[in-house]
C-alpha positions in Angstrom: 30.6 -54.9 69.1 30.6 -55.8 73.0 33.8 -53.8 73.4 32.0 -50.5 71.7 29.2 -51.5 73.5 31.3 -51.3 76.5 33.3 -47.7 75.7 30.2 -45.6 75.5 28.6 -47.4 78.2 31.7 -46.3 80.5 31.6 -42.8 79.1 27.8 -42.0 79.3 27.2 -43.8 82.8 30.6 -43.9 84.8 28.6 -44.0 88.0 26.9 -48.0 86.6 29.8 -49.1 85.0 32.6 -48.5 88.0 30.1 -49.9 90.6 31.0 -53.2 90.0 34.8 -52.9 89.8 34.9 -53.5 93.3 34.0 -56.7 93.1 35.4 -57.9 89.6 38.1 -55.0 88.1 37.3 -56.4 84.8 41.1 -56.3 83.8 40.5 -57.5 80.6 37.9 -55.2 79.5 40.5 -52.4 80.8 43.3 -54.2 78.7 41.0 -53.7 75.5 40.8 -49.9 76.1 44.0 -49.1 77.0 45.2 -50.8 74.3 42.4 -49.1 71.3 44.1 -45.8 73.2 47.8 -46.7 73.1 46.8 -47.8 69.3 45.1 -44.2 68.3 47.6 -42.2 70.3 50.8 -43.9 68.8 49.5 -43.8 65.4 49.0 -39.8 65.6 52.7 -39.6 67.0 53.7 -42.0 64.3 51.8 -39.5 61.9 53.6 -36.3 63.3 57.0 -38.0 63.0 56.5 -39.3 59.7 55.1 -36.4 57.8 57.4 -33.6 59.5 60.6 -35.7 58.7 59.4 -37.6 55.7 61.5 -40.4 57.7 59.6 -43.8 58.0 62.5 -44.6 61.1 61.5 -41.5 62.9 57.6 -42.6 62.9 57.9 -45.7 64.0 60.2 -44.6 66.8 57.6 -42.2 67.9 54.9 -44.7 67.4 56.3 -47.3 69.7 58.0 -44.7 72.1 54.2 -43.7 72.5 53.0 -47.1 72.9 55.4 -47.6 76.1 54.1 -44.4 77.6 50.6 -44.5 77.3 50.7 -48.2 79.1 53.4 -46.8 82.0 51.0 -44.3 82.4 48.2 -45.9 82.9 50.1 -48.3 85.6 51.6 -44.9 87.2 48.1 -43.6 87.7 46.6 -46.3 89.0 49.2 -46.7 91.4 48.8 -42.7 92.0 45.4 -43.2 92.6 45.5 -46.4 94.6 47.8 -44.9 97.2 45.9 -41.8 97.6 43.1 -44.3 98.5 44.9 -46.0 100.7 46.0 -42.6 102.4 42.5 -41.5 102.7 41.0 -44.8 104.3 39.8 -46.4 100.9 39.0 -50.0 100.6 40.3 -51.5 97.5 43.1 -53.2 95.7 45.5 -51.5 93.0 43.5 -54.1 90.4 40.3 -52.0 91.4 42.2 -48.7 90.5 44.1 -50.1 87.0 40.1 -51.1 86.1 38.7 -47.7 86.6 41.9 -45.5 85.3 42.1 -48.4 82.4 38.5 -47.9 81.5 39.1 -43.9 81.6 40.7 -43.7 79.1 37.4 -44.8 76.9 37.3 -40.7 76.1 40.5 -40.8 74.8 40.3 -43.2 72.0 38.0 -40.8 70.5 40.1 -37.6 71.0 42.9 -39.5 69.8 40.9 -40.4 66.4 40.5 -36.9 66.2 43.7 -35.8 67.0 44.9 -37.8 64.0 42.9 -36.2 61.2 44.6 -32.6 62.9 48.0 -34.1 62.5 47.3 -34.6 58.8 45.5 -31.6 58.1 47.8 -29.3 59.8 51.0 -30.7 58.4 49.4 -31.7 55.1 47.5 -28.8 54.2 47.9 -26.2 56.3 51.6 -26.5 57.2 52.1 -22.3 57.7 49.7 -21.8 60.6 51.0 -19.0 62.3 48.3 -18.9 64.3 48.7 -22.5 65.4 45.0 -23.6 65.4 45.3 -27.0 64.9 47.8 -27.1 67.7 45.5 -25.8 69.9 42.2 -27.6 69.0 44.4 -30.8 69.7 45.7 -29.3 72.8 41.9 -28.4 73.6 40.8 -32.4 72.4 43.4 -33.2 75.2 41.9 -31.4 78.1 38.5 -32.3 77.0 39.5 -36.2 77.1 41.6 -36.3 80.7 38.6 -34.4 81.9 36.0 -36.9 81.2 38.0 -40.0 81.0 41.7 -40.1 82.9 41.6 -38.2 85.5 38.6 -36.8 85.1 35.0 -37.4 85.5 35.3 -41.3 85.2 38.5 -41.8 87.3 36.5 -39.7 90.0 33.2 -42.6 89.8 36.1 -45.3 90.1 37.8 -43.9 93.1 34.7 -43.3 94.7 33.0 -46.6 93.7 36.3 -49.2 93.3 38.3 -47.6 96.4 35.3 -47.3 98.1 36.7 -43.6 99.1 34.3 -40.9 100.7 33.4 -38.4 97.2 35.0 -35.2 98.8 38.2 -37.1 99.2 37.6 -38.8 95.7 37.2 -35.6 94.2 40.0 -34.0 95.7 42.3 -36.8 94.6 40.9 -36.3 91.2 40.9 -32.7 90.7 44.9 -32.7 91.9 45.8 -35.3 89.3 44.1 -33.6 86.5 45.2 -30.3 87.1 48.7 -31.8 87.5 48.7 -33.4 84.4 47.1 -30.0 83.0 49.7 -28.3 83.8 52.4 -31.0 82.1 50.6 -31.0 78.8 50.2 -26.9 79.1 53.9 -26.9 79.5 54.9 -29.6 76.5 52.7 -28.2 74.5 53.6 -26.7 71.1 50.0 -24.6 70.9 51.2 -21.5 73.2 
């Protein structure tokens, strides 16, 4: 219960719950989420793998091929973030930064969960979607979830509040890294 407790308290009030990562970056709380994330996110590509090759080897491939990415990502981005604080005159350590990018991705447990029941409707029962709505619902889930969690809205409270970085320069920082990562799921998307 503390660690749901914990989720929507990061999601609803970013600004109270990265204030304190300067001083304690909660690392542990951040493992938690990454790793409820990681979980949710690999079992949708273990879904999709599964149930458009009816191959068990093929989901489980994509499950743990998942699992690696989601927790290099979350390292790269903090690092990403942590040197663009240090470039702008921030104050804090690359802990502070895998603490607020870790507890971003709070927002994407839940579009993950959602992106799940997608993957089985659109492949169990409505497998001819010319139109590809499911595709892009998910691909609209995604954009919704890096904008409020990682690198969105929350990642901007930790740089500002963990790095101790001015908010311009937080924001700016933040609004590159989400458009950049826009931009890569636009182009591996399978919705357009």
């Amino acid at each position: 219960m503390y660690y749901l407790q914990q989720i929507f308290q990061v999601m609803f009030d970013p600004e109270y719950t990265t204030a304190s990562l300067y001083d304690t970056p909660r690392l542990g709380d951040t493992f938690i989420i990454v790793s409820l994330y990681a979980f949710f996110t690999s079992l949708d590509s273990f879904l999709q793998g599964y149930l458009r090759t009816s191959t068990m080897s093929v989901g489980v491939l994509s499950f743990f091929i998942s699992t690696l990415t989601t927790f290099l990502l979350w390292v790269v981005l903090a690092m990403v973030f942590h040197i663009g604080a240090e470039l702008l005159g921030g104050l804090g350590e690359l802990p502070n930064a895998l603490g607020f990018v870790g507890l971003g991705m709070a927002p994407l447990i839940f579009t993950s969960i959602l992106r799940c029941v997608l993957t089985v409707l659109s492949i169990e029962m409505f497998y001819n979607d010319p139109e590809k709505l499911f595709a892009k619902v998910g691909f609209g889930l995604n954009l919704i979830g890096m904008a409020w969690g990682t690198p969105g809205i929350i990642c901007y409270f930790g740089m500002k509040n963990a790095e101790k970085v001015h908010m311009l320069k937080a924001l700016v920082v933040t609004l590159i890294l989400f458009l950049a990562l826009a931009a890569l799921l636009f182009m591996t998307s399978d919705a357009f």
